[in-house]
Backbone bond lengths (Angstrom), bond angles and torsions (degrees), N, CA, C in turn:
res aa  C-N    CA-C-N  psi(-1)  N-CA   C-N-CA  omega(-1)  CA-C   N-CA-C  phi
1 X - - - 1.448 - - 1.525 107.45 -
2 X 1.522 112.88 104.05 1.589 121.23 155.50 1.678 132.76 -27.45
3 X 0.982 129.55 49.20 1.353 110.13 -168.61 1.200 136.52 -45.92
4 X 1.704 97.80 -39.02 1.923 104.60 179.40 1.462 86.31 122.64
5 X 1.602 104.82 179.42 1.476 119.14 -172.29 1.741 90.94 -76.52
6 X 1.558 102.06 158.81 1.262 117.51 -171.83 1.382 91.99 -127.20
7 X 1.799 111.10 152.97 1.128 122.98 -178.83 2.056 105.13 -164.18
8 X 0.872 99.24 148.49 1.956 87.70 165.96 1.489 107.31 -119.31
9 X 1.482 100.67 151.57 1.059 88.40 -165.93 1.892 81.15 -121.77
10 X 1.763 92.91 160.87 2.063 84.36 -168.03 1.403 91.47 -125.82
11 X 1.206 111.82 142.51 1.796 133.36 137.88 1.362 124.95 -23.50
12 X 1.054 142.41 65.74 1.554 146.14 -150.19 1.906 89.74 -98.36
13 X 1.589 86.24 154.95 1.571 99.79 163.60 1.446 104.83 -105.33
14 X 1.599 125.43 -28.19 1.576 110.70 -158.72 1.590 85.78 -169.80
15 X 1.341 105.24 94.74 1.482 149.94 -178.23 1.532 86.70 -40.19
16 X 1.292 127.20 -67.87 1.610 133.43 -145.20 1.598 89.09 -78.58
17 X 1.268 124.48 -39.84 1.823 124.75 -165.22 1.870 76.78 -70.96
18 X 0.873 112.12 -94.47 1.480 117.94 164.13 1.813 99.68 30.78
19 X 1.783 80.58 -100.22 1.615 69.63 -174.30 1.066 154.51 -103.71
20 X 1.792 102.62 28.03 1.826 121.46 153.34 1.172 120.40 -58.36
21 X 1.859 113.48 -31.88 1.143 131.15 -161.74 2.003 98.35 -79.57
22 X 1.583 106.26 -33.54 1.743 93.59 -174.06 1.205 87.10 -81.54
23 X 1.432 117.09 -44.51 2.143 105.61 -163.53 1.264 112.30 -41.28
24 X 1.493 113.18 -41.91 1.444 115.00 175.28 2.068 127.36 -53.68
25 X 1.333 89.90 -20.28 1.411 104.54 176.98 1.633 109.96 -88.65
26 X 1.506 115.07 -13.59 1.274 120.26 -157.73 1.625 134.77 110.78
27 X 1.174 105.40 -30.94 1.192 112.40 154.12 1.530 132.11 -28.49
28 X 1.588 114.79 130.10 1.266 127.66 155.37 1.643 132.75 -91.23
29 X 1.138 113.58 154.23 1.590 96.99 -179.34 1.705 97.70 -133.51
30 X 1.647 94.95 171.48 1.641 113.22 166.81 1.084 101.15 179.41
31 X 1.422 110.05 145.61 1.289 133.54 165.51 1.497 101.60 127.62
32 X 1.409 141.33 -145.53 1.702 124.31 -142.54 1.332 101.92 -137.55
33 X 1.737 136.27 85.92 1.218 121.10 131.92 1.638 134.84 35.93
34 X 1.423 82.76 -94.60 1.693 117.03 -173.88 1.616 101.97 -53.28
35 X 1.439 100.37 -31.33 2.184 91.99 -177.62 1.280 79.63 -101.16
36 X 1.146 154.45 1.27 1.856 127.31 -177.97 1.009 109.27 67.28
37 X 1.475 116.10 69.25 1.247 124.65 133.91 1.746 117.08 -178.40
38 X 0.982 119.18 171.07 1.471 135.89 -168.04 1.413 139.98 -155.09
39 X 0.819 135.54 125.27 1.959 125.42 -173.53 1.290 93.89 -109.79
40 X 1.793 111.60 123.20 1.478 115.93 149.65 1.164 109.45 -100.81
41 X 1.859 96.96 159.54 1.221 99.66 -174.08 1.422 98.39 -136.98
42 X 1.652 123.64 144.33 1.612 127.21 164.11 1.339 96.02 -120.18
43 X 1.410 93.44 126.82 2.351 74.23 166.02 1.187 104.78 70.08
44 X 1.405 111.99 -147.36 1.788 147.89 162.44 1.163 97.14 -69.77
45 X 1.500 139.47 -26.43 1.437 121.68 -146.70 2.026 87.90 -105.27
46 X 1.591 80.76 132.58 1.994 110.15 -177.37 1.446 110.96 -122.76
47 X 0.895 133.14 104.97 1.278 154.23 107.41 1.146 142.11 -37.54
48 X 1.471 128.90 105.07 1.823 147.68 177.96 0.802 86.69 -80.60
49 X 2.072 112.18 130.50 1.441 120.07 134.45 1.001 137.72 -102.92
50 X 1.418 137.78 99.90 1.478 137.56 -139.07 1.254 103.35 -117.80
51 X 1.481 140.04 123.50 1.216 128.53 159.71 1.785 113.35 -134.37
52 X 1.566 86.82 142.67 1.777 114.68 -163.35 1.711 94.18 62.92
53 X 1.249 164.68 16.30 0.994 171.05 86.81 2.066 120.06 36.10
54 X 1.583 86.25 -66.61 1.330 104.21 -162.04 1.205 100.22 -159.04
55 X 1.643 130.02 142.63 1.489 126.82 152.63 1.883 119.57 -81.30
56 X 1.064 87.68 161.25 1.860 89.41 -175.03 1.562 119.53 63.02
57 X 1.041 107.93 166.78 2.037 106.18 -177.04 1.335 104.64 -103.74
58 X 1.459 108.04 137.28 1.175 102.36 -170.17 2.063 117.08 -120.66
59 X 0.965 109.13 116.76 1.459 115.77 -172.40 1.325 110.84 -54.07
60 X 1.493 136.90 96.32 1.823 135.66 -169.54 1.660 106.42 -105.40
61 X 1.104 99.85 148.67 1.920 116.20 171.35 1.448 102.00 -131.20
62 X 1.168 107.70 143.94 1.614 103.39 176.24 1.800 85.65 -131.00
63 X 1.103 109.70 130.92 1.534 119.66 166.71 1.630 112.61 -94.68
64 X 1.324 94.36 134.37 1.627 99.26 -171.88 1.090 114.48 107.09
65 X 1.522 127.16 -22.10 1.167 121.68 176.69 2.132 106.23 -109.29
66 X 1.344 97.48 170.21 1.774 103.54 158.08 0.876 91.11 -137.02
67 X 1.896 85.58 174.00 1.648 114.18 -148.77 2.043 108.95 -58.23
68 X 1.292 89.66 13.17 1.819 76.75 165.58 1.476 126.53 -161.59
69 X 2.364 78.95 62.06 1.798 96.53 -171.46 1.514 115.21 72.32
70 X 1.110 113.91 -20.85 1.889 99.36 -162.12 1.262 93.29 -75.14
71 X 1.582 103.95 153.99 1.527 129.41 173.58 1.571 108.48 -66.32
72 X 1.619 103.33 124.09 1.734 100.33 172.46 1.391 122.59 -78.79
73 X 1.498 146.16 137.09 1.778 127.79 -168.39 1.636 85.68 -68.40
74 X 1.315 119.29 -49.96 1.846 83.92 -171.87 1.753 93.75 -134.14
75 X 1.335 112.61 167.88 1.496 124.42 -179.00 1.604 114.94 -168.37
76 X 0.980 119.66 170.28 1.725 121.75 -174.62 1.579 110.83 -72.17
77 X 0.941 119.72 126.71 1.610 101.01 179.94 1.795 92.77 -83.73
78 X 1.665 95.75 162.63 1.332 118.81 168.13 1.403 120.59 -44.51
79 X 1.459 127.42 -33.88 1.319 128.09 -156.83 1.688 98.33 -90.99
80 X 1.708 121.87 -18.52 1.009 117.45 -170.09 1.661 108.38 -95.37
81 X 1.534 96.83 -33.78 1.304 105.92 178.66 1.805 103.33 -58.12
82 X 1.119 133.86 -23.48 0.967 140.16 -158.84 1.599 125.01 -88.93
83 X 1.622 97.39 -36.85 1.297 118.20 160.30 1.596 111.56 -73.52
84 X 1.132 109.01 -30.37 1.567 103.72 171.48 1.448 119.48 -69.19
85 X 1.158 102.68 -30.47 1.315 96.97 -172.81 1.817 117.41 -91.70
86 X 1.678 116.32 -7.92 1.091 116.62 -172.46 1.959 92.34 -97.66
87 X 1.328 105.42 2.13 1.458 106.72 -171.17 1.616 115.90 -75.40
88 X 1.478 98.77 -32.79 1.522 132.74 -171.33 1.500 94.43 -101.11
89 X 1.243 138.94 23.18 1.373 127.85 161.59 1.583 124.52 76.17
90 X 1.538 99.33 3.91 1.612 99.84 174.59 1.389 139.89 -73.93
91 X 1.204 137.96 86.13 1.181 132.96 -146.62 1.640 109.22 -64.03
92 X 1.145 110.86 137.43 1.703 117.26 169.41 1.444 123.88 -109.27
93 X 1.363 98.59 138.45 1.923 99.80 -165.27 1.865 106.64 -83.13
94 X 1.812 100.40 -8.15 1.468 107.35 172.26 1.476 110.89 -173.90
95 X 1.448 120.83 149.10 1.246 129.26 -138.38 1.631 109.74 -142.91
96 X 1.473 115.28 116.23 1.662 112.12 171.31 0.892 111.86 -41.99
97 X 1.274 127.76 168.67 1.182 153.27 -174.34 2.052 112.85 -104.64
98 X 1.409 109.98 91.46 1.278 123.76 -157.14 1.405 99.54 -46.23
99 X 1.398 106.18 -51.68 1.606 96.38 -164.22 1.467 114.42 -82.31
100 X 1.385 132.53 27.43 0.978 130.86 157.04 1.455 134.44 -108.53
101 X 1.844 129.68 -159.96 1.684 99.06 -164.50 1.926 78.29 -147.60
102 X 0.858 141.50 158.99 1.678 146.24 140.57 1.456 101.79 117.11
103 X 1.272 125.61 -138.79 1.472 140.73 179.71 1.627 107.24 -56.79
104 X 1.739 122.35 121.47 1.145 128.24 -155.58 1.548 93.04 173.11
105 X 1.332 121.47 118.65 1.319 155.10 -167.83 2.211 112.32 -106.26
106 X 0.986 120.87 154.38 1.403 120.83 -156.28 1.867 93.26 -157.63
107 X 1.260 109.07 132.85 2.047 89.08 169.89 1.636 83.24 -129.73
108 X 0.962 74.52 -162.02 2.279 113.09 -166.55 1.157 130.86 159.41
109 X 1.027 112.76 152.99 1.292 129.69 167.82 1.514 126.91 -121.40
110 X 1.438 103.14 151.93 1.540 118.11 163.33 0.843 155.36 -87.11
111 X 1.529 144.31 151.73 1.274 111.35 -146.06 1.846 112.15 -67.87
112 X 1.138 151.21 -3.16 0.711 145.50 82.80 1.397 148.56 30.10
113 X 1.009 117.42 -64.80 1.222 132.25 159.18 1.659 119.77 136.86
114 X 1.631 91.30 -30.80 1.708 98.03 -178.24 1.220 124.76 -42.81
115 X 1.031 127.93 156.12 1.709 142.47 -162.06 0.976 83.79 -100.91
116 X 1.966 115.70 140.99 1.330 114.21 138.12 1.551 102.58 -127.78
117 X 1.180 113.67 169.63 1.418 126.06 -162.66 1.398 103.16 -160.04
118 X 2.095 93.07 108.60 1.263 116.45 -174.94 2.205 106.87 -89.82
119 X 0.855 99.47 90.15 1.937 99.66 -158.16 2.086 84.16 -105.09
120 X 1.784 92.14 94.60 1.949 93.62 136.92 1.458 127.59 -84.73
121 X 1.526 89.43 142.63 1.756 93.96 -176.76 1.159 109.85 -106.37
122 X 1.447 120.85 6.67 1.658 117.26 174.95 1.211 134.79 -159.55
C-alpha cells in the first residue's frame, strides 16, 4: 500500500524558536510564519510547523505527491486507500467522502494513540 510522501507535522509552542532550532540542524523552510506554520525540509526529510494549529504531532502522507510536493502521473486515490484499510479492520477517526473524486483527507490512529493523517491534495 502506497501511501504518498510522508512528513510529521509537530505541535509547536513558538513557531520562530521552532524554526532557528531546525535551521540549526540544517533545515530549510517555506510557507508563512505570520499564519503559524511552516514545512522544513533537509533532503527527503519534512517537517510541519504548526503552532496553536493542532494538539499532539501528527504523522501525515499525502498520496500523489513525493517527498518534494511534485505531482505523481499515477497513485492510489484516498477513497481506495480507504476501503483498504476499513477492509483489514482499521478503525478511522474520519472518512472521505465515497462518492466523491480529488482532494479528500482520512485520519487514525495507533494503537498508541498517534494520529496519522492520510491528506490528498488532488
Amino acid at each position: 500500500m502506497d501511501l504518498g510522501a510522508f512528513s510529521i507535522s509537530l505541535a509547536v509552542k513558538d513557531i520562530r524558536k521552532s524554526i532557528e532550532f531546525y535551521e540549526e540542524l540544517g533545515f530549510t523552510h517555506s510557507g508563512n510564519p505570520e499564519e503559524n506554520w511552516v514545512i522544513m525540509k533537509n533532503g527527503n526529510h519534512v517537517i510541519g510547523l504548526f503552532q496553536g494549529m493542532f494538539e499532539g504531532n501528527i504523522l501525515t502522507f499525502n498520496p500523489g505527491w513525493d517527498q518534494e510536493a511534485n505531482e505523481l502521473g499515477s497513485f492510489t486515490d484516498i477513497r481506495e486507500l480507504q476501503r483498504t484499510l476499513k477492509w483489514r479492520g482499521i478503525e478511522l477517526s474520519s472518512e472521505a467522502n465515497e462518492e466523491t473524486s480529488g482532494p479528500a483527507s482520512i485520519t487514525l490512529s495507533d494503537p498508541d494513540g498517534n494520529q496519522i493523517l492520510i491528506d490528498q491534495h488532488r
